[in-house]
C-alpha positions as CSV (number, residue, x, y, z in Angstrom):
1,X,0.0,0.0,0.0
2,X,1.5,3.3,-1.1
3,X,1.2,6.7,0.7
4,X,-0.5,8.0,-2.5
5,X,-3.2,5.2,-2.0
6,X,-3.9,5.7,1.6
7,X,-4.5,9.7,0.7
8,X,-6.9,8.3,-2.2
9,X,-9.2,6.5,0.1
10,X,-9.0,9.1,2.9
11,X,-10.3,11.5,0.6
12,X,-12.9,9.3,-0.8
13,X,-14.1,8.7,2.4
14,X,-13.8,12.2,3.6
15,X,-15.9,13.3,0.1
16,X,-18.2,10.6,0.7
17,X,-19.2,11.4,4.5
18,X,-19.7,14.9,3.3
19,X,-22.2,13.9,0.7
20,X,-23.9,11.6,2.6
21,X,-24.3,14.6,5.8
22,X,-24.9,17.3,3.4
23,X,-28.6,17.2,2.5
24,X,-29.6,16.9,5.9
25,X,-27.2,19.5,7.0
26,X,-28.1,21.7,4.8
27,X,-32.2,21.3,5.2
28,X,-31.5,21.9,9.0
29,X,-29.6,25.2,7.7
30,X,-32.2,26.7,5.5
31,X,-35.2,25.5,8.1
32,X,-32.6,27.5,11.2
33,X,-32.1,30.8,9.0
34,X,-36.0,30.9,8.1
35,X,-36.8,30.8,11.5
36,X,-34.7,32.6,13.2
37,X,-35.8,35.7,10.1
38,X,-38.8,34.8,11.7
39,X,-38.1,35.2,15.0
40,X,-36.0,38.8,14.5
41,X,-39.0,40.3,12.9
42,X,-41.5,39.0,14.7
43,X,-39.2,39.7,18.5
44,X,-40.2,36.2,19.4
45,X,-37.2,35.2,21.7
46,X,-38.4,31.1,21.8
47,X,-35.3,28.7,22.1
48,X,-37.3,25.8,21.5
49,X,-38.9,27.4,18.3
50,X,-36.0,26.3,16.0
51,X,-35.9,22.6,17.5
52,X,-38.8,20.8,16.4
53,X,-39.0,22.4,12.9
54,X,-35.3,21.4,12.4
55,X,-35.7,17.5,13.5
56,X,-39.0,17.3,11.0
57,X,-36.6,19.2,8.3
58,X,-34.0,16.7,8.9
59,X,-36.0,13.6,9.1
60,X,-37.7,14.9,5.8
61,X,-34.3,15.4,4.1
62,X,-32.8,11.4,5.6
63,X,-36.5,9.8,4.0
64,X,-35.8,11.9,1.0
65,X,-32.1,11.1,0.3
66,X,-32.1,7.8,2.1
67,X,-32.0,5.4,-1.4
68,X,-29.3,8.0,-2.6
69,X,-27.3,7.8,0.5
70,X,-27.5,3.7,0.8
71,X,-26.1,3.4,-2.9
72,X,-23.5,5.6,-2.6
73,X,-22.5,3.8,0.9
74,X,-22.6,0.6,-0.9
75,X,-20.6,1.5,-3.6
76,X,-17.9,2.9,-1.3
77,X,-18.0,-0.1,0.5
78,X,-17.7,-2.5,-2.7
79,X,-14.7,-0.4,-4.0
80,X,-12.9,-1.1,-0.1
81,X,-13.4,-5.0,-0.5
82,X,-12.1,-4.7,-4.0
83,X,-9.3,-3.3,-2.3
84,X,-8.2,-5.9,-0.6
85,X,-5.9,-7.5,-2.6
86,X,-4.4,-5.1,-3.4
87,X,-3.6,-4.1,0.3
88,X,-1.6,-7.7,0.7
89,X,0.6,-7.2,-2.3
């Protein structure tokens, strides 16, 4: 195994858990800035306001995206057993 191959799957994995996080992390972003707008122009100072909108927004997003998000696991996971020889050479 080369340093240059180590790197490779580091990033792939790195790219990969960023893909797989992103939709939900970004529903929970655009659910968080509506309602905090909300919040400033309406002076409603709530902390719990934001919390129960965000986990619907991100449960949403992970029933969306889920088919998406288990093929690209699987795929990153067949491509690390294909690996394997390689790793004992």
């Amino acid at each position: 195994m080369t340093p240059q191959m180590v790197v490779s799957i580091g990033r792939e994995a790195l790219t990969l858990t960023l893909l797989v996080a992103g939709p939900m992390l970004l529903f929970g972003l655009i659910i968080g800035l509506t309602i905090a707008i909300f919040q400033a122009v309406t002076q409603i100072n709530e902390m719990t306001l934001t919390f129960v909108p965000k986990i619907l927004a991100i449960g949403m997003a992970l029933l969306v995206f889920l088919p998406w998000m288990i093929n690209l696991l699987t795929d990153f996971t067949r491509h690390m057993f294909e690996l394997i020889p390689q790793l004992a050479g």
